[in-house]
Biopython code that builds the backbone (N, CA, C, O; Angstrom):
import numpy as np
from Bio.PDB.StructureBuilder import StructureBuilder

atoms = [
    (1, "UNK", "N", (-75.793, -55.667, 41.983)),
    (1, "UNK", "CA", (-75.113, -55.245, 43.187)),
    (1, "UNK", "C", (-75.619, -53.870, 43.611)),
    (1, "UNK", "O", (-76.048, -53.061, 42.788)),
    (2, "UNK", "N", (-75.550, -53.608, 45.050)),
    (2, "UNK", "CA", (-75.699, -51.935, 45.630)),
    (2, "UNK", "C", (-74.482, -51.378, 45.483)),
    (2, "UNK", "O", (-73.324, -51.764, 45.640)),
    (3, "UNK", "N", (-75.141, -50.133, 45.062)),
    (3, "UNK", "CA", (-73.862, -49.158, 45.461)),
    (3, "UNK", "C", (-74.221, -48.268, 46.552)),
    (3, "UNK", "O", (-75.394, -48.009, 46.821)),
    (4, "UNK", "N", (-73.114, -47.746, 47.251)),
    (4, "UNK", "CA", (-73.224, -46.549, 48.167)),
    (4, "UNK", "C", (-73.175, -45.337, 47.733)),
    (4, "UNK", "O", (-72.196, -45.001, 47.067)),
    (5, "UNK", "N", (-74.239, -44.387, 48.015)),
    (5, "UNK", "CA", (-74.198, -42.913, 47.656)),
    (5, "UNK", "C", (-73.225, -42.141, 48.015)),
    (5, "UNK", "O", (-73.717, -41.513, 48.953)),
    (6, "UNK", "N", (-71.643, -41.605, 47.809)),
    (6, "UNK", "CA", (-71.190, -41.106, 48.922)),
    (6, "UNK", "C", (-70.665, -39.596, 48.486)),
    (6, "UNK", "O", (-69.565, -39.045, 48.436)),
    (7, "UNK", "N", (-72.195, -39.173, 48.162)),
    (7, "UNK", "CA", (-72.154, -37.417, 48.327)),
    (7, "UNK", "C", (-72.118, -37.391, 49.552)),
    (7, "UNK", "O", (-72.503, -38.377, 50.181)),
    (8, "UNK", "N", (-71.496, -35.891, 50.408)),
    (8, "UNK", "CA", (-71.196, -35.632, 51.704)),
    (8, "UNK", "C", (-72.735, -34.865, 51.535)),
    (8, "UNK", "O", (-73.147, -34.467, 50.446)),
    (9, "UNK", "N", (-73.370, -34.758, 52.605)),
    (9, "UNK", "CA", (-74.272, -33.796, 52.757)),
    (9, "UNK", "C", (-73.777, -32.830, 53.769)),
    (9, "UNK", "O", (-73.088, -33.009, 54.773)),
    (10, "UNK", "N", (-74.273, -31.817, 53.280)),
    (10, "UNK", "CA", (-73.921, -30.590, 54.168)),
    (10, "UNK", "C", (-74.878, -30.473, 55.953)),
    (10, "UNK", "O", (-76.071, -30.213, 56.103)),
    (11, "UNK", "N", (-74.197, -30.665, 56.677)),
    (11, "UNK", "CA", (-75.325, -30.192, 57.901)),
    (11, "UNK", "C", (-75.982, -29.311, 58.092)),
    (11, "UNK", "O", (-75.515, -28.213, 57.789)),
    (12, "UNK", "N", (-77.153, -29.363, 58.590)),
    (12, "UNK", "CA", (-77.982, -28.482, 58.932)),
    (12, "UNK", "C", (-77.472, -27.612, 60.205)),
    (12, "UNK", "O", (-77.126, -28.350, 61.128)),
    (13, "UNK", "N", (-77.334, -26.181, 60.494)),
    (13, "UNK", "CA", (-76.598, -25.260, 61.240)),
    (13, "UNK", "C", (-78.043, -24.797, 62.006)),
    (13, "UNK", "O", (-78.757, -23.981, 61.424)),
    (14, "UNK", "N", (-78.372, -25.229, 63.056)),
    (14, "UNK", "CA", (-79.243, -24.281, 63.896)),
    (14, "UNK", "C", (-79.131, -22.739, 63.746)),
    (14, "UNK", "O", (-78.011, -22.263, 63.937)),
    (15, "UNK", "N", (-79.987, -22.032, 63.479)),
    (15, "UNK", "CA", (-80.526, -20.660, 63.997)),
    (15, "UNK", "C", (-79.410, -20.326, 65.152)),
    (15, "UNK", "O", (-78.984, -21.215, 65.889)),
    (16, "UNK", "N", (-78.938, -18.840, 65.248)),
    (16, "UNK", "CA", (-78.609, -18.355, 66.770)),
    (16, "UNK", "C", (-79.724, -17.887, 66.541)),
    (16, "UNK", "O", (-80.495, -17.742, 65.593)),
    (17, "UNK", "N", (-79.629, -17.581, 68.085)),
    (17, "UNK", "CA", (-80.898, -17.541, 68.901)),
    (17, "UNK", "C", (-80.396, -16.069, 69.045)),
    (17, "UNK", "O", (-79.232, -15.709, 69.221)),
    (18, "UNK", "N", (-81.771, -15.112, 68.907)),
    (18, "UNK", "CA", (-81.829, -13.777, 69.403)),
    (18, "UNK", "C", (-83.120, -13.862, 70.117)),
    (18, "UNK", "O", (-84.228, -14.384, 69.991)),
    (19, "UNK", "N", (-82.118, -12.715, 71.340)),
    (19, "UNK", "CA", (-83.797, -12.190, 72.016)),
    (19, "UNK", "C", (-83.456, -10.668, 71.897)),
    (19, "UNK", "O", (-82.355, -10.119, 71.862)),
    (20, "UNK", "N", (-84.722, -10.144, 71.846)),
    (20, "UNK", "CA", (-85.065, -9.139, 71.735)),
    (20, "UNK", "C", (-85.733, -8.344, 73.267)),
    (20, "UNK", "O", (-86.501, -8.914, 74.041)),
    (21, "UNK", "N", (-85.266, -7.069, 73.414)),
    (21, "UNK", "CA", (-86.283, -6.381, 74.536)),
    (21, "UNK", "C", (-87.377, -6.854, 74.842)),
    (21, "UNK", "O", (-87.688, -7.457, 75.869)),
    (22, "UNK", "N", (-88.141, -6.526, 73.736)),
    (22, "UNK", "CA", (-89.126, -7.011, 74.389)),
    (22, "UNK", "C", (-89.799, -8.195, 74.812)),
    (22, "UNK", "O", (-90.769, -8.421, 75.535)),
    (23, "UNK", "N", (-88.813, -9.046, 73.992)),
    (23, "UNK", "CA", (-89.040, -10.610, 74.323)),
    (23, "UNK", "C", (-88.486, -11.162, 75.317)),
    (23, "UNK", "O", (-88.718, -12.276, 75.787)),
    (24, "UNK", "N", (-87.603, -10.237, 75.711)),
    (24, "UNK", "CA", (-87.058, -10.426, 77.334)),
    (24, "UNK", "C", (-87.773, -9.896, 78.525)),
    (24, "UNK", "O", (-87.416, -9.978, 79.700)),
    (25, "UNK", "N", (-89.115, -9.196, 77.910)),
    (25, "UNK", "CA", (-89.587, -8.090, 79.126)),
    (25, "UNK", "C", (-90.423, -8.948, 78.922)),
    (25, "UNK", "O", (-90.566, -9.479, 80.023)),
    (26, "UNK", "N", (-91.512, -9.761, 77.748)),
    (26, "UNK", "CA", (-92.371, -10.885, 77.329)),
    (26, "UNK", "C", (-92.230, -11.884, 78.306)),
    (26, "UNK", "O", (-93.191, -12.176, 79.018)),
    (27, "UNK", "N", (-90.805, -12.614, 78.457)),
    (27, "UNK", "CA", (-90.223, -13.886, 79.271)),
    (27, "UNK", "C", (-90.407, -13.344, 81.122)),
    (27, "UNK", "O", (-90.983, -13.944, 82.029)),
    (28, "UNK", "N", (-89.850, -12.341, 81.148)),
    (28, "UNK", "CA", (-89.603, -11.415, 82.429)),
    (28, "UNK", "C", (-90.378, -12.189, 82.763)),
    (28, "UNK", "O", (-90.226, -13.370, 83.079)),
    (29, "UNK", "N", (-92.149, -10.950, 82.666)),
    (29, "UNK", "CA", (-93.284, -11.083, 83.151)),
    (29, "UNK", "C", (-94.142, -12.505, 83.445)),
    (29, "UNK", "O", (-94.641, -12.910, 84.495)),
    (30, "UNK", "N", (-94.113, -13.123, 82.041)),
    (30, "UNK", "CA", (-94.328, -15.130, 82.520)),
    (30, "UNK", "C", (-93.391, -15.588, 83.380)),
    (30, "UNK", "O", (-93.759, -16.711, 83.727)),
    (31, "UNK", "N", (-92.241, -15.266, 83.971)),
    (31, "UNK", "CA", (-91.709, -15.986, 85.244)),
    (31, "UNK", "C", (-92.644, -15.325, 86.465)),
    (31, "UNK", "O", (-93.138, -16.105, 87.279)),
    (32, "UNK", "N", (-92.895, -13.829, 86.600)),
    (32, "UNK", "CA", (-93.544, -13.230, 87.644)),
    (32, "UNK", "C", (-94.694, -14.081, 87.946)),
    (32, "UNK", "O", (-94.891, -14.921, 88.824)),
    (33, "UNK", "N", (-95.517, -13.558, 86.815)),
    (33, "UNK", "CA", (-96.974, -14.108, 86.488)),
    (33, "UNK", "C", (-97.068, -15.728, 87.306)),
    (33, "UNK", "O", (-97.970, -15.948, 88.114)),
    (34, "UNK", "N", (-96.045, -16.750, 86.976)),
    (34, "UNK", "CA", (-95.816, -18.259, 87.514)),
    (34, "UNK", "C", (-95.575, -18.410, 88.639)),
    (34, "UNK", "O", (-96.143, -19.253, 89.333)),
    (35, "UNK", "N", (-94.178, -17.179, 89.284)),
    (35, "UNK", "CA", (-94.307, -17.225, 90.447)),
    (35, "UNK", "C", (-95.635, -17.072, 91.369)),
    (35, "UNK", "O", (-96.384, -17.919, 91.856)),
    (36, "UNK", "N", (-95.628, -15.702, 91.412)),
    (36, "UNK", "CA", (-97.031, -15.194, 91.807)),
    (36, "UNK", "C", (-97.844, -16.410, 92.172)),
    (36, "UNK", "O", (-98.205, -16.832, 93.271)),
    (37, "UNK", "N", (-98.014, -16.814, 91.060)),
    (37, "UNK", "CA", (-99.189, -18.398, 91.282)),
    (37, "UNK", "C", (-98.727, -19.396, 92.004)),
    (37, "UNK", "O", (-99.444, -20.021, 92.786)),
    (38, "UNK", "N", (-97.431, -19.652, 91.804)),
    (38, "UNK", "CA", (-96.743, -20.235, 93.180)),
    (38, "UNK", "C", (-96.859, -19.890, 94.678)),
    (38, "UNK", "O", (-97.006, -20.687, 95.604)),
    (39, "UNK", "N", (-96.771, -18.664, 94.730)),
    (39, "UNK", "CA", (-96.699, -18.028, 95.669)),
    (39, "UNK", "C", (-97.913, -18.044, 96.952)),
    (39, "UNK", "O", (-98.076, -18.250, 98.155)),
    (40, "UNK", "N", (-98.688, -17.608, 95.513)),
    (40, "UNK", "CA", (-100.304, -17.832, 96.209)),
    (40, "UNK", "C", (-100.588, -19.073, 96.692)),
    (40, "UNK", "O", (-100.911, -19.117, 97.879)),
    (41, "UNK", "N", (-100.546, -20.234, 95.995)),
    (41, "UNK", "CA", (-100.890, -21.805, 96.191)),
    (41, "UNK", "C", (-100.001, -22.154, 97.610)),
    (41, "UNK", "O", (-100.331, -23.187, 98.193)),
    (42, "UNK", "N", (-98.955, -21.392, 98.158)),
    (42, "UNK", "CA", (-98.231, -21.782, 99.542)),
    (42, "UNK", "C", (-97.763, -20.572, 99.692)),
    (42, "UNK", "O", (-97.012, -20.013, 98.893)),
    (43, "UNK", "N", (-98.255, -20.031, 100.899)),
    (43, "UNK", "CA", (-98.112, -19.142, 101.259)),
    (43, "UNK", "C", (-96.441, -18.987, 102.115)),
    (43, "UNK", "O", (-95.637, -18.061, 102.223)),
    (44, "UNK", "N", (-96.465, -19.875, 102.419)),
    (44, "UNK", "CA", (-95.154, -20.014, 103.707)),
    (44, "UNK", "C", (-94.166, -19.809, 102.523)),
    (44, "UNK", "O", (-93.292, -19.183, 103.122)),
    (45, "UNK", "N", (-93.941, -19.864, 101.876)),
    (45, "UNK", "CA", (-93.065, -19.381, 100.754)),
    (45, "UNK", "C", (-92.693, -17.832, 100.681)),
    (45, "UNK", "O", (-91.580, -17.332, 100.520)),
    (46, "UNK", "N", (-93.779, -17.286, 100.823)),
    (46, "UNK", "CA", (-93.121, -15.589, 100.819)),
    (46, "UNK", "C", (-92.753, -15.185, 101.878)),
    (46, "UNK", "O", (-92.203, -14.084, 101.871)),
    (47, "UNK", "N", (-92.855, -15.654, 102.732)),
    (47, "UNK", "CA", (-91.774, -15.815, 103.916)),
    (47, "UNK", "C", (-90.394, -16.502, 104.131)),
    (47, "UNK", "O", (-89.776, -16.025, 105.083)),
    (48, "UNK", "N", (-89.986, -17.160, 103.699)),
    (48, "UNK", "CA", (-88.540, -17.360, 103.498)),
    (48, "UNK", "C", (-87.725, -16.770, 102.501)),
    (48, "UNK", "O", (-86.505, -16.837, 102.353)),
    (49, "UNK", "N", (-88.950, -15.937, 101.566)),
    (49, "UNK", "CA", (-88.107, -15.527, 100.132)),
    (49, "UNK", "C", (-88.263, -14.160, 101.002)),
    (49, "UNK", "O", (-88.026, -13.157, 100.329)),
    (50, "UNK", "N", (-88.590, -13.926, 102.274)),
    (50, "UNK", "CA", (-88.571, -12.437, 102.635)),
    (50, "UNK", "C", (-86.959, -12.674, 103.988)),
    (50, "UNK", "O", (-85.818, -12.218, 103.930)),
    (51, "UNK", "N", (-87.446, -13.317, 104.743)),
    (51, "UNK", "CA", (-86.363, -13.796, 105.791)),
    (51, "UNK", "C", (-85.266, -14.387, 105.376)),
    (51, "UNK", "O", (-84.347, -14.301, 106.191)),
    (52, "UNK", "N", (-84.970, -15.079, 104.197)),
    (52, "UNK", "CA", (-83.482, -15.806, 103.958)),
    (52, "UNK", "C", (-82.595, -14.410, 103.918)),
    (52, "UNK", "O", (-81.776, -14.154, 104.801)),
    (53, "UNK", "N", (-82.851, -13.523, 102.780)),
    (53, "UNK", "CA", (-81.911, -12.420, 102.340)),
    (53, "UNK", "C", (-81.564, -11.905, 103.861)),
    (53, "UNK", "O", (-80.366, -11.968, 104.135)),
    (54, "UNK", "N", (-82.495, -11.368, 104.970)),
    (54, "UNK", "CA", (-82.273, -10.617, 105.836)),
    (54, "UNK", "C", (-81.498, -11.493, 106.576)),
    (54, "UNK", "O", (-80.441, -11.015, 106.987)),
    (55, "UNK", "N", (-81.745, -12.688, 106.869)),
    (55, "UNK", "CA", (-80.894, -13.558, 107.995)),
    (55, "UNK", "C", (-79.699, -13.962, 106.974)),
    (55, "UNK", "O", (-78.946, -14.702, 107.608)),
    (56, "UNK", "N", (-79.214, -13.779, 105.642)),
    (56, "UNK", "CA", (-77.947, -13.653, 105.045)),
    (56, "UNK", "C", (-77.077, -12.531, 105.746)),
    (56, "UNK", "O", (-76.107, -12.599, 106.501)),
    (57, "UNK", "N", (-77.746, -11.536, 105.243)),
    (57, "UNK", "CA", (-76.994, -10.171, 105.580)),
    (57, "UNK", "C", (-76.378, -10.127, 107.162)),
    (57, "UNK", "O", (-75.194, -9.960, 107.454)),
    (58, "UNK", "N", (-77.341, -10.293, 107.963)),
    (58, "UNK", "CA", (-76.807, -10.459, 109.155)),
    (58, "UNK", "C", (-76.105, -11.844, 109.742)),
    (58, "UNK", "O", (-75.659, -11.848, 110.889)),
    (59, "UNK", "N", (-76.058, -12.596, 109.199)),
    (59, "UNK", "CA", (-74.912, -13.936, 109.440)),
    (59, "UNK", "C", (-73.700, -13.381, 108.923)),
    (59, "UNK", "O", (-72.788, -13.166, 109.722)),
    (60, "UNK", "N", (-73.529, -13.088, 107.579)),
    (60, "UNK", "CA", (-72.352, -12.053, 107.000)),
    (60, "UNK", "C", (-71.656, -11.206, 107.861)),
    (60, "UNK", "O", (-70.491, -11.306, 108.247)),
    (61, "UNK", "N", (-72.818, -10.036, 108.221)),
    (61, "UNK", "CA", (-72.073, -9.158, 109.129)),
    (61, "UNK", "C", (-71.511, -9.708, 110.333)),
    (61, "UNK", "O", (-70.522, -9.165, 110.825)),
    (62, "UNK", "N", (-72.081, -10.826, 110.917)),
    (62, "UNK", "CA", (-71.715, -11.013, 112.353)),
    (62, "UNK", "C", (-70.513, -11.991, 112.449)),
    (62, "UNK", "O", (-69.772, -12.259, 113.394)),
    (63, "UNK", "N", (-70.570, -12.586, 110.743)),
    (63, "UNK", "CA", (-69.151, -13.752, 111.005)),
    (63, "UNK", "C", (-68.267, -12.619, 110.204)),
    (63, "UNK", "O", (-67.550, -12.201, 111.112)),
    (64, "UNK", "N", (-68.047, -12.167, 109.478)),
    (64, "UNK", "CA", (-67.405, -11.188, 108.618)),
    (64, "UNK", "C", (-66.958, -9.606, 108.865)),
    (64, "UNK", "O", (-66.200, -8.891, 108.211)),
    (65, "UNK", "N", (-67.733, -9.343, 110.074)),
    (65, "UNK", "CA", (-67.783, -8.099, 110.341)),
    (65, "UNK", "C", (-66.410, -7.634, 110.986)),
    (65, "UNK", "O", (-65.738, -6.670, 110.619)),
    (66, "UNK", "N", (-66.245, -8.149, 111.592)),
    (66, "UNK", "CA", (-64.781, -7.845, 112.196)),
    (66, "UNK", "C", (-63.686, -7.986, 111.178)),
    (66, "UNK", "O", (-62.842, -7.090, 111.192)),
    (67, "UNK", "N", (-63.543, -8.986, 110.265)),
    (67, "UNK", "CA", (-62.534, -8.573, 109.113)),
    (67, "UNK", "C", (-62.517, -8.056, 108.500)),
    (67, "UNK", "O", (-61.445, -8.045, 107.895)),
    (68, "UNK", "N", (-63.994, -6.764, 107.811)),
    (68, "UNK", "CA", (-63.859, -6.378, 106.572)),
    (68, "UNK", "C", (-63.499, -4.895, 107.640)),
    (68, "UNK", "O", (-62.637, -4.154, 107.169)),
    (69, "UNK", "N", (-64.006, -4.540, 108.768)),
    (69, "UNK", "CA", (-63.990, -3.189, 109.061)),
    (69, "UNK", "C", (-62.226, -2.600, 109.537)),
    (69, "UNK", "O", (-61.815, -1.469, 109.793)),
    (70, "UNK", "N", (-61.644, -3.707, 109.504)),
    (70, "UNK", "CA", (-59.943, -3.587, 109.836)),
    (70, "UNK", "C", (-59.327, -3.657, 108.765)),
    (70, "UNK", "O", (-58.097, -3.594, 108.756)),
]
sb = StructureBuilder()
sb.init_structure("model")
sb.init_model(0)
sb.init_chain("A")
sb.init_seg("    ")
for serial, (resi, resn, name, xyz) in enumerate(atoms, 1):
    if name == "N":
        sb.init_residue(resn, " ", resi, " ")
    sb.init_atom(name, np.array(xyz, "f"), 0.0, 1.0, " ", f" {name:<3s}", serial, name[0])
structure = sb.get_structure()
């Protein structure tokens, strides 16, 4: 006949995860670096990432403006 083994095994506990300065300034720069290359490959892109913020601000002010200044 079989028998069943029935030691419990202990689970394996993932690592926490640390980042470090400079492995955050490491990560930073490879998002830039990717963009950038994005950026370049379509240009019409750095134009909406320049015009959205400004046409935010002023939709804000012009629907909002009258309630925040009272």
């Amino acid at each position: 006949m079989t028998t069943l083994d029935t030691q419990a095994q202990t689970p394996i506990r993932p690592r926490p995860v640390t980042t470090h300065p400079t492995n955050l300034a490491q990560q930073s720069w490879i998002m830039v670096k990717r963009n950038m290359i994005h950026t370049k490959r379509m240009p019409e892109m750095l134009s909406d990432v320049t015009a959205q913020p400004i046409m935010f601000v002023l939709l804000f002010a012009f629907v909002f403006g009258a309630s925040i200044t009272n």
